[in-house]
Steps between C-alpha positions, in 0.01 A plus 500: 500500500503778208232697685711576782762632317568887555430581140172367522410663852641865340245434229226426745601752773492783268200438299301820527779731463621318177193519344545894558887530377542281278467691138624286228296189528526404127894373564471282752177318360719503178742325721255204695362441143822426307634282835114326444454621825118621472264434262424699181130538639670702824744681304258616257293629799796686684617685169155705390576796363146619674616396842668736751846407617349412854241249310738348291719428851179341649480280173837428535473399862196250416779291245755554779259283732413281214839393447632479889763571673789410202290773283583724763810517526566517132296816531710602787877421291315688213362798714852555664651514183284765324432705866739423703483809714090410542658171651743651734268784599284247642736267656572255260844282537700440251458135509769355333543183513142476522468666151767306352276169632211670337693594165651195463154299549324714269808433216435118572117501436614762182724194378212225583268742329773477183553161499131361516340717321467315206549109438618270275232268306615154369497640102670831593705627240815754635295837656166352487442454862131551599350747814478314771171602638387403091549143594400476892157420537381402845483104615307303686651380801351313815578388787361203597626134368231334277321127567558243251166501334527924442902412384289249190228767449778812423707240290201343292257741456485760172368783352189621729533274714851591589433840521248427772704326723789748460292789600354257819899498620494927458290498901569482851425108485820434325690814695545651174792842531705684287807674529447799698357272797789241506635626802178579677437341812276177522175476643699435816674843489865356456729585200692294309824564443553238215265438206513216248370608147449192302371383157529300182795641251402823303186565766718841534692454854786651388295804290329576836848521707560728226213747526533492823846639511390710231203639689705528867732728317227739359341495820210310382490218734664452867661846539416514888594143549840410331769787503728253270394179234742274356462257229723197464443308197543127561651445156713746538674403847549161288784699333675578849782279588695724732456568852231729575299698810137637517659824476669441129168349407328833568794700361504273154219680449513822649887539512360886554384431846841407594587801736168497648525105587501503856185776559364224288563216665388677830123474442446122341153536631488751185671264265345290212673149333330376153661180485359424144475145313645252832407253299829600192755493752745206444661520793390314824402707774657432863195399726698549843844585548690458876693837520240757360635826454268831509685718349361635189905574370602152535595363163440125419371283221151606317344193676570572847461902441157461342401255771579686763342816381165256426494353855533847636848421671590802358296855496197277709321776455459576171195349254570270232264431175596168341370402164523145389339218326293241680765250466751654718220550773663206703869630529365822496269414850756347640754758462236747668335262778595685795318835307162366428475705180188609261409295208355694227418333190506673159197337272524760201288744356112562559274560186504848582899500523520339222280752310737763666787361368362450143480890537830541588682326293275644161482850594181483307136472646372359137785277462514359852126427486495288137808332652363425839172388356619286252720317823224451667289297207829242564412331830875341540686818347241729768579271774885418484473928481470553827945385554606882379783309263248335280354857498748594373545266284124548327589852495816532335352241239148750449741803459643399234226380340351873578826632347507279151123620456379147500195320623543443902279179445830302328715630768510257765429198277393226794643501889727242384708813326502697851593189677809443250585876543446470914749205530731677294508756728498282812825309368659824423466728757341308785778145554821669466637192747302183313679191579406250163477608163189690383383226304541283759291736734202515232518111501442409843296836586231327154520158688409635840231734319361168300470288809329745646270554204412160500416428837328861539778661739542840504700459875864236497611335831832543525589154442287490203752820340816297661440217258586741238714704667690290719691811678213752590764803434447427098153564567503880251340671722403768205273175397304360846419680818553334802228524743387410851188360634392383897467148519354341835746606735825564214602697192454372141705598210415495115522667214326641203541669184356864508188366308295203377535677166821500477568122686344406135664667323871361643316142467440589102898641511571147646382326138678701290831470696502114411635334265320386142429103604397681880306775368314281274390264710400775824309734285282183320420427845406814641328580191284139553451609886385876488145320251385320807230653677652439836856687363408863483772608693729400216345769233730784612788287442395436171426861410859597581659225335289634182616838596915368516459376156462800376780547247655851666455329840699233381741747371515657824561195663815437279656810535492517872536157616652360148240205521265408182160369585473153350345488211270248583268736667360712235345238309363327746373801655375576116344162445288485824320865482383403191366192630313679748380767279393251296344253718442780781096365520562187608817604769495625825721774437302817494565699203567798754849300579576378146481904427752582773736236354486652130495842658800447680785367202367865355640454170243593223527201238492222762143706619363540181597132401347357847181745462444420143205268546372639847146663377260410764561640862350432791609643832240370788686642810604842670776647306791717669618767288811318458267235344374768279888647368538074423183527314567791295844442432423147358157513358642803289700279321205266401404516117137523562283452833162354412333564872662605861299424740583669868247364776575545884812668429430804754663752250555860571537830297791413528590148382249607251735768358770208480272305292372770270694370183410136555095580507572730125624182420201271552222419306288371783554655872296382784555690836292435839403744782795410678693726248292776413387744723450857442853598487616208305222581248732798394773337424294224277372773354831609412555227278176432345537869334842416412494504069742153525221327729429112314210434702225359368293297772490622840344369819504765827345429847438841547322491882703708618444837312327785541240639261790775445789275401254265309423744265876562462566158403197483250632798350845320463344209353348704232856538366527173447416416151564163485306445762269216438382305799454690865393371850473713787408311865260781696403549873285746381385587153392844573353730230770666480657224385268394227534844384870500417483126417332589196757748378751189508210322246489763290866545416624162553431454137594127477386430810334147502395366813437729852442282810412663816528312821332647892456386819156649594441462828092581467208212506436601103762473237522406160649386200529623135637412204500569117584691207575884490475669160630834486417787313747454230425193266845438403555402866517110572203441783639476890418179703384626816465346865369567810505332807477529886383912452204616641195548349521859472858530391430258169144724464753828519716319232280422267333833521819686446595261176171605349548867632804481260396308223586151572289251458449163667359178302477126625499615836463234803387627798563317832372657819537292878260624794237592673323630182255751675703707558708562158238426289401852466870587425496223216131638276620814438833429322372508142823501351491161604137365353548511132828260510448295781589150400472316832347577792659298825267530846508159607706613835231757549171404784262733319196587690146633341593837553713487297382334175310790314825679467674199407194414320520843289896469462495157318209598230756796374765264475399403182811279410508283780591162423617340813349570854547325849257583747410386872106478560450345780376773761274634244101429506354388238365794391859635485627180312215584266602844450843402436460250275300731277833730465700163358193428273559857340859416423493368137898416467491283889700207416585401874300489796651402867258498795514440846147346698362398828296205318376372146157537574191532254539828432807549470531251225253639363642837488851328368291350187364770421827715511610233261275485248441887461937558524548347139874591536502283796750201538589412867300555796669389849304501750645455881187400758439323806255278557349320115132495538311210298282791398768678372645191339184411345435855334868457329393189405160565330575835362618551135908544476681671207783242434774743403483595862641350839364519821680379774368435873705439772333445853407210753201306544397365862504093531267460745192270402264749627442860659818645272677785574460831309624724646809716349659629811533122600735383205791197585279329683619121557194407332538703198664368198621697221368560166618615154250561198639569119174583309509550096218486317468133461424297851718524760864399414662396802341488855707420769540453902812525609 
């Protein structure tokens, strides 16, 4: 190994009196840093102008053991040429050959250093190559071979959901490792000599053979454990048709290490082979040979060189990294069988890599941010992110975008436009060796996608993708992954595409590869299919299809594959949104879906023509944010939006941002608690102060706030000077609330009608309406109403209106209870007395306790006209009392009582009430038990005829010893009664 080499062992050996001799530090670090041989952090540290010589030697000595044993003899070959008398005074050798090694390794990792530095992007012009470590962002990569059901989950899930189960794979479950470790030992202690790096095309296998070459040489990343790494590029040993050894394929790429060849071949152990993309070669690699020669100078054809170097016949000991796609796992395995090799599996990036590489590739925290965040309101664009070449993709596309000064929002119109740009790339730089014409691929790659579609198949047995492609070597592997599962005691193979989302979207490239009579007749169907209720699955299909019709799709689509989408499509496509637009009420489409379709042809007429009569919304359902960039971008082009209403959509600050110039738009918004919470309540706010906001009705289920952010969104409403109907849904109506409430009154100046809605959990609540005149006359009166608040918050309200100068007139009060114990809260409110219309306590059980309040309350109510009252746990001497208070009320019109029985006295007390109430028209009386007492006073007394009175009770049947009792009413022997008196003899008396 290095560390035994006499270089290393001078360094070691002579530590202390090094740090004592050696003067001019500053060179040598100069030195390690420009061979990247310690970091900038260490070199800083050993060159401090504060520092003694002897500290900055101790500095020096901690990046020597940083770096290992190759560090140190660079610092020897350095130290011997700037002291070489230090060196021999101490014993040093001159160490020839080993310093030529040394020189000659250190010029290699110079020249790897050179040469992948930078890289070449797919749009490169001539000198735009990009940083390397600009581009490399770390990748997930596990271990352990998936089960079926978590192989559907990765491939069908989106957005959140995807993102969940991505980070679930990033554990110890999953044996989740990254680069650094893939030549650790296993939990069993052994090494493996041979790892398998596979993944999907444009995961990044080949970008991570090249940072890792790039790291080895700056001594980033296995400096103690490889003294040498080569990287043979698959589609590069294509080109080779010559005889050639393992030794010309190291010196094709370091023709440099030519004199030092054998001291290299002498420690394999040390040696590293990146055989990257097995899956390009197009040669057929020998699985056995008879006569197998070892020697690593024996020339013979690529196949049997590259084999034999694989199957360790040659250099047995070296390691060997192998990246490939999953569908050369098979020949791949086989080739290695006798190795039992690694399998690491590449699944992309991680939100937070993918954040990372956002970063990287803007150079601009602002910028990376708005173009991260407005990926991530795209489910399919967010998810299809995590392969680092549709990263790239989005990224090159927002860049520009960034670069022309225009809006990001009209950048990446729909994911059918990253899906056209992704196979673009994939036929370009990812099937150099296809086998049937590209068109020919797309065809029978849409038909396998469709079939599965269909039937609901994200997963093809083999035989199902040999019925399309009868030889299983036309299968582009750029396209479908090939992947194996346990079954019983065997292996299964099948194959997918790399995601649900993009399985549809091959299916919609499969109708507009067909020809006009074909495409016609395909698309009417599927169209006719994806409106059934049991045919969800379909609606993706449908969206992309929209999204292919778009006229620079289309364009694309010629230009690259010189194929024009029959024309047949469009208006069919045209003709049946409108339909559902139309008729959307009486479909089972949900207007969520027919958005996505007009969202994604994202051409501005054919939205604005398809919108034109779209006024009423109503969205009943959680909404993801890439709901909500669907919503905006197509209710934006409606003419006018009469009402949106948004209940159980589960919105967020965010997706409320999104929808911002939709609710400016409205003239009647209603959102639910689901949607507003404190932090959402600043946003709304946002766009209720907005000088543009239409809004002129608005209905909030505002539960959720705090007293704090409820005054913030009264004092946004008070912008609002259209404003004429509000409701606002309450847990609590606190006085806090009422105060601020009345601000919104006061300079809502065409406000109309303000409904206010609570869930009051106490035994006593109540109800109010009527009309609130403000101070100013010119001001149109406001319909106010009450309901399900508690006593004391309506009191608080009232108060507070009259505090200000608003009046209340034809008021109806409705209170529910135990009336003892609010009663007290009710008398005092005299704001309430002088315009108090109605008076509703028929759900109250007063007691006698209570009645002189209540007593003293209704004689100041001077305009009562209307009151509904339960007796029937009062004594008479109560009932007495209280029926004095109605007889003071000169405008009662309406009387509604409840009784335990009609007897004597009681009607008594009723025709009495009636003939000194003048203004009296209907009394209603609700009893038990009908005495004949009663009965007869009703009878015999004198009756005004312009008023009703109307009994309804029971009368017991039995011949004799009748019951009377009230507590005992729906006995089988009662029978029930109804009474309509006037002031003639009794009109109608009946038993039912």
């Amino acid at each position: 190994m290095a560390a035994s080499l006499p270089s290393v062992q001078f360094v070691d050996r002579h530590r202390a009196t090094l740090i004592q001799r050696v003067c001019l530090v500053e060179p040598i670090a100069d030195a390690l840093l420009s061979q990247g041989l310690i970091q900038r952090e260490g070199y800083s540290k050993c060159t401090l102008h504060t520092l003694t010589s002897q500290e900055k030697m101790r500095e020096l000595y901690e990046a020597l053991h940083c770096g290992g044993a190759q560090v140190k003899a660079a610092f020897y070959s350095i130290l011997k040429e700037q002291d070489p008398h230090l060196v021999k005074d101490l014993g040093g050798s001159d160490c020839c050959e080993e310093e030529e090694i040394i020189k000659l390794r250190l010029k290699y990792k110079e020249w790897i250093r050179r040469e992948y530095k930078t890289v070449q992007e797919y749009n490169s012009l001539p000198g735009e190559d990009v940083r390397l470590d600009e581009r490399y962002t770390e990748l997930l990569m596990i271990q352990k071979h998936r089960q079926h059901k978590q192989r559907e989950e990765e491939l069908r899930c989106t957005g959140d959901s995807f993102r969940k189960i991505m980070n679930m794979r990033n554990c110890d479950e999953f044996m989740s490792t990254d680069v650094e470790q893939l030549f650790d030992p296993d939990k069993d202690g052994e090494v493996q000599r041979t790892v398998i790096l596979q993944g999907q095309a444009g995961i990044g296998k080949s970008f991570t053979a090249q940072k890792i070459m790039w790291d080895w040489a700056s001594g980033k990343l296995y400096s103690e454990r490889f003294d040498y790494i080569f990287h043979l590029k698959c589609r590069e040993l294509n080109l080779i048709s010559e005889k050639i050894s393992v030794v010309d394929l190291i010196l094709n790429s370091s023709p440099h290490l030519m004199p030092a060849i054998a001291q290299v071949l002498s420690r394999p152990e040390e040696i590293l082979f990146i055989i990257d993309g097995f899956d390009e070669l197009r040669f057929p690699v020998v699985m056995s040979e008879f006569a197998r020669s070892h020697d690593p100078h024996e020339q013979n054809c690529p196949e049997v060189t590259l084999s034999r170097l694989m199957r360790k016949v040659i250099l047995p000991e070296c390691y060997l990294l192998i990246t490939t796609r999953s569908t050369a796992l098979d020949k791949l395995t086989q080739l290695l069988k006798q190795q039992q090799p690694r399998y690491i599996e590449i699944l992309g990036f991680l939100e937070k890599g993918m954040k990372e590489y956002f970063q990287k590739f803007f150079k601009d925290e602002q910028k990376a941010m708005c173009a991260f965040n407005y990926v991530e309101n795209n489910e399919i664009v967010f998810t299809t992110c995590f392969i680092p070449v549709i990263c790239w993709i989005v990224c090159t596309v927002l860049r520009e975008q960034f670069e022309e000064g225009t809006d990001i929002t009209h950048a990446l119109s729909t994911p059918t436009t990253i899906f056209v740009y992704f196979v673009d790339a994939l036929l370009e730089h990812h099937c150099r060796s296809l086998s049937l014409p590209v068109q020919e691929v797309l065809r029978r790659l849409g038909m396998l996608a469709e079939s599965g579609i269909k039937e609901q198949r994200v997963l093809f047995e083999v035989k199902r993708v040999q019925d399309i492609f009868s030889d299983l070597s036309e299968v582009p592997s750029s396209f479908l992954n090939k992947i194996l599962f346990r079954k019983s005691i065997s292996r299964e193979t099948m194959y997918s595409f790399m995601h649900l989302s993009f399985q549809e979207f091959c299916a919609a490239l499969s109708y507009v590869l067909c020809d006009d009579q074909e495409a016609k007749t395909k698309v009417t169907e599927l169209l006719e299919e994806s409106g059934k209720h049991d045919k969800n699955h379909l609606l993706m299909t449908v969206q992309f299809l929209f999204g292919l019709s778009n006229k620079e799709t289309t364009a694309i689509l010629k230009e690259k594959y010189n194929h024009s989408i029959s024309s047949e499509i469009r208006p069919l496509l045209e003709s049946w949104i409108q339909k559902l637009i139309k008729h959307n009420s009486i479909l089972r489409l949900k207007l969520i879906n027919i958005l996505h379709f007009v969202y994604e042809i994202h051409e501005n007429d054919f939205v604005k023509h398809a919108m034109n009569n779209l006024t009423i919304i109503d969205l009943l359902f959680p909404l993801k944010r890439t709901d909500c960039v669907v919503v905006t971008y197509c209710l934006q082009a409606c003419r006018h939006i009469e009402s949106l209403t948004l209940l159980h959509c589960n919105l967020k600050s965010q997706e409320l941002e999104i929808l911002l110039p939709v609710f400016e738009k409205c003239r009647f918004l209603v959102l639910d608690s689901s949607s507003l919470g404190d932090c959402e309540i600043i946003t709304l706010s946002k766009a209720l102060r907005s000088p543009d906001c239409k809004i002129e009705e608005l209905s909030l289920d505002v539960r959720r706030l705090s007293d704090e952010k409820m005054e913030d969104l009264f004092s946004a409403l008070c912008s609002l000077q259209r404003l004429t109907e509000v409701t606002l849904s309450f847990y609590s109506f606190t006085e806090r609330c009422a105060s601020t409430l009345i601000d919104v009154i006061m300079s809502c100046t065409r406000l109309q009608q303000l409904w206010i809605y609570g869930t009051c959990k106490e035994l006593n609540f109540a109800q109010l309406s009527g009309q609130l005149i403000r101070p100013h006359q010119s001001q149109e009166d406001v319909a106010l109403d009450c309901s399900g608040l508690s006593i004391k918050a309506v009191i608080h309200l009232c108060e507070s209106l009259r505090e200000k100068g608003v009046a209340i007139k034809d008021v109806w009060w409705y209170q529910s209870g135990k009336a003892d114990a609010c009663i007290d809260d009710l008398c005092p409110s005299h704001s309430l007395q002088q315009s108090m219309k109605c008076l509703d306590l028929y759900q109250n059980t007063f007691t006698d306790a209570s009645i002189p309040a209540l007593k003293c309350f209704i004689e100041k109510c001077i305009n009562l006209k209307n009151v509904k009252i339960d007796v029937s746990r009062l004594s008479d001497e109560r009932v007495d009392d209280l029926f004095s208070a109605l007889c003071s009320l000169k405008g009662l019109t309406e009387l509604v009582l409840i009784l335990n029985s009609l007897t004597e006295s009681c009607a008594s007390r009723l025709m009495t009430l009636i003939q000194t109430c003048s203004s009296l028209c209907l009394v209603s009386v609700d009893c038990g038990p009908v005495l004949e007492s009663g009965e007869k006073v009703l009878y015999e007394s004198q009756r005004r005829p312009d008023c009703k009175l109307v009994i309804d009770g029971c009368r017991c049947d039995k011949p004799s010893d009748k019951c009377t009792d009230p507590e005992s009413r729906h006995r089988e022997c009662d029978s029930p009664v109804y009474l309509e008196l006037h002031g003639t003899p009794i009109k109608s008396l009946a038993d039912h």
